[in-house]
N, C-alpha and C positions, 0 to 999 in steps of 0.2 A: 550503646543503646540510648545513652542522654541526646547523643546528637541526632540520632534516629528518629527520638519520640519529639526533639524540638522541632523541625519542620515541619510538623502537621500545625504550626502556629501562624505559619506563611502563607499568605494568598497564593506567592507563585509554584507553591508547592500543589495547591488545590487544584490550579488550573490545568498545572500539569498532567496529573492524576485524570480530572475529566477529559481531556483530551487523546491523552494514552489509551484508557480504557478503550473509549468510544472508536478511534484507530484502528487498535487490535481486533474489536468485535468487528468489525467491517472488512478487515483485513482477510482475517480467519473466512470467515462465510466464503467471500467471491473465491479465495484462494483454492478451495477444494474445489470450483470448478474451472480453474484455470489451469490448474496440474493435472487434472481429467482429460481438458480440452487441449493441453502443450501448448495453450497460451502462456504460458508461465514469466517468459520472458517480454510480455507486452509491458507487463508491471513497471520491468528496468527501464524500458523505451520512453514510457509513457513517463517516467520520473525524470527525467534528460530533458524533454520534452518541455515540462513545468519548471523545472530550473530554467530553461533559456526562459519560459514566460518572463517568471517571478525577476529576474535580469534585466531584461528591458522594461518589466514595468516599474524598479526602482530607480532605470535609469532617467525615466520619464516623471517620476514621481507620482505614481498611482498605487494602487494598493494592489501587493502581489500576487495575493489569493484570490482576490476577485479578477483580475485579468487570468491566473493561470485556468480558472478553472473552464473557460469556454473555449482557450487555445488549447487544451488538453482533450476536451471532449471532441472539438474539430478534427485532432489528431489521431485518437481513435476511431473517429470511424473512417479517416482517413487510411488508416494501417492495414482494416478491416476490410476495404475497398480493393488495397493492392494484391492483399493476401489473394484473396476472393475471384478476382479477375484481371489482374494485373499478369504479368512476366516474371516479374520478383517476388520470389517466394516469401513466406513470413519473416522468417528469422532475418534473412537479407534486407530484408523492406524496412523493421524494428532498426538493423544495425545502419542501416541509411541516416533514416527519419531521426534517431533518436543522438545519433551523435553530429549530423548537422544542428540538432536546436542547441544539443551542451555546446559546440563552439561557437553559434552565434551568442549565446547568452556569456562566455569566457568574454569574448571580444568587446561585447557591447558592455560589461560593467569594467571592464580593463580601461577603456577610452573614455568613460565618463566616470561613476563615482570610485573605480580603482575595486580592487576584491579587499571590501572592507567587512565589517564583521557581520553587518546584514547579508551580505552577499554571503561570507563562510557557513554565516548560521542554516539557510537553505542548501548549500551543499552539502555539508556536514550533521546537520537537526542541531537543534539548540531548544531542549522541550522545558527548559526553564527560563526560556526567555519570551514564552505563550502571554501575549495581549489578551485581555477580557475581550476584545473584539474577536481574535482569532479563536478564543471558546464561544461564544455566542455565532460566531461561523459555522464551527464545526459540529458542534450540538445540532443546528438545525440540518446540516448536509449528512450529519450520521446518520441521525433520525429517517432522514426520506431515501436513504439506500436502505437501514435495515425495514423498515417499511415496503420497500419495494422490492425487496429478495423476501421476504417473506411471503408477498402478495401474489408474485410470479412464481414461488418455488416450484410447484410439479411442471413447468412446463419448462425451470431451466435446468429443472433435474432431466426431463425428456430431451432435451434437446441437446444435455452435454455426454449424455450415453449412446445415441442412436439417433443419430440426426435423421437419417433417410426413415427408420421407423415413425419418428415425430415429426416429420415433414406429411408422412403418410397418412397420420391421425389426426393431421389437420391442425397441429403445430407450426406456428410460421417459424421456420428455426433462424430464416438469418435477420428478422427481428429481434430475436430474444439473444441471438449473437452479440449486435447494434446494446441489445440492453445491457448484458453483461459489460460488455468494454465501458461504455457509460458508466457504471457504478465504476468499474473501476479507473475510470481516471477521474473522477470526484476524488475517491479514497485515496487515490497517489497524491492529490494537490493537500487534500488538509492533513493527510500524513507526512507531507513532504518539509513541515517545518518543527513535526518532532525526532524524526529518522534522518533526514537529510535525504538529496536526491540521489545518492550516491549506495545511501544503505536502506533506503523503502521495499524494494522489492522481495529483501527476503523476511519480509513476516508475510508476508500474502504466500510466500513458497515454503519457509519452515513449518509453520504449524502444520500445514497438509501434510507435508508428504512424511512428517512426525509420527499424525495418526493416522497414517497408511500402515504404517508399517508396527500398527498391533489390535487396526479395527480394519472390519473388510465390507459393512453395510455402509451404503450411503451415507445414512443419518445419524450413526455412532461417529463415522468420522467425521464430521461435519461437527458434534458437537463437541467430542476430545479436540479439534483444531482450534477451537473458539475457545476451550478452558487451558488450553497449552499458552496458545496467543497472550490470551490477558495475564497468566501467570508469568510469562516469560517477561510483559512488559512489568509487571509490580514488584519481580526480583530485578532486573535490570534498572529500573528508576532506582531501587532502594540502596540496592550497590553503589552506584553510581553518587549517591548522594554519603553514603557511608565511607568511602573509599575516593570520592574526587575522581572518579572516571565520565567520560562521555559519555551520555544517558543510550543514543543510539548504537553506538559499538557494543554496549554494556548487552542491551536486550537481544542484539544479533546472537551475541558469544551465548548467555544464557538458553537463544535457540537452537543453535548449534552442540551444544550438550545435552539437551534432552532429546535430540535426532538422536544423534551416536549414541543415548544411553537405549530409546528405544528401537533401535535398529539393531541393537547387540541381544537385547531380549525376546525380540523376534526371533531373532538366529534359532536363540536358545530356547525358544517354545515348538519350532519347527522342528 
């Protein structure tokens, strides 16, 4: 408990914490429409994706967050484009796109700066090793997704239930499709150096399909996903710091047990 209550004395403790939070609550939201939509796995694509960014821009010497995030948004709606009218189907087009950018970014930090700890820290998360720069990022990029799912909510709740009904009502759905992927590959780039690119996609997939499985409204599960999320992220950082584990495996594992605790309790209410 002493070594628990001492970290709150650490800046890199703080930052972490803002960043996390901020993550998970972005995380959680887009997530329940993505497990809706069977987009679920864009999430992983899209983290593969920001890895090779974040690789070559440190191989170049730029800042990783800043270059990943407009290669990732080109990517989406790149994905979005194949799915849509392409030959190659989603999941195909994701397992394309997303494991061509992880090897060019393996190669290109292999040949130049070698897989040093920056490089490990974006595969892996490293959420204690958060630059005030990279909170002052992610603060502002959180801010203008949850801003912008709130702003658009009925029409991406319309359009991730019944697309041809909300095409009909005058819904432009593969706009708000376009928008969806957008937020979410912001939220894979500035969650990509607390989780790593390896383990981001499942807080955007656990917390939903968590509270699937003991709310059945919309906007119950929407908001148990976003109080799963962030709980799972503040026992997993605490862990992690109490026990010397990896802050990202830590918050996976912690969402991985409260699925399986309430997926058993569903059983057992059915």
């Amino acid at each position: 408990m002493e070594n628990l209550l001492s970290v709150f004395s650490y800046s890199f403790f703080w930052r972490a914490l803002i960043v996390g939070v901020l993550v998970s609550l972005c995380a959680a939201l887009l997530g329940v429409n993505l497990v809706l939509k069977r987009y679920s796995m864009l999430g992983d694509g899209l983290s593969h994706v920001a890895f090779g960014a974040a690789a070559v821009a440190l191989a170049v010497g730029a800042a990783p967050l800043k270059v990943a995030v407009p290669v990732v948004v080109i990517a989406a709606f790149l994905l979005l484009r194949i799915s849509e009218n392409g030959k190659i189907k989603g999941d195909a087009a994701i397992a394309v796109v997303s494991s061509s950018a992880l090897a060019i970014g393996v190669i290109v930090a292999t040949m130049t700066t070698g897989m040093n700890t920056d490089i490990n820290n974006y595969m892996f998360g490293s959420i204690l090793a958060v630059s005030k720069e990279d909170v002052v990022f992610t603060v502002i990029i959180a801010v203008a997704v949850i801003l912008m799912y709130l702003l658009f909510y009925n029409r991406l709740f319309a359009a991730t239930f019944d697309e041809n009904f909300a095409a009909a009502t005058g819904v432009k759905v593969k706009l708000y499709n376009c928008l969806l992927a957008v937020l979410t590959a912001v939220t894979v780039v500035i969650g990509m150096r607390m989780m790593g690119a390896l383990l981001i996609s499942s807080i955007i997939t656990f917390p939903a399909l968590s509270s699937m499985r003991v709310c059945r409204k919309y906007r119950s599960v929407t908001v148990v996903s976003v109080i799963i999320s962030v709980f799972s992220f503040l026992t997993g950082l605490f862990l992690s710091v109490c026990y010397d584990m990896p802050a990202g495996a830590s918050v996976v594992v912690v969402n991985l047990i409260i699925f399986l605790v309430l997926s058993f309790s569903g059983r057992i209410r059915k």
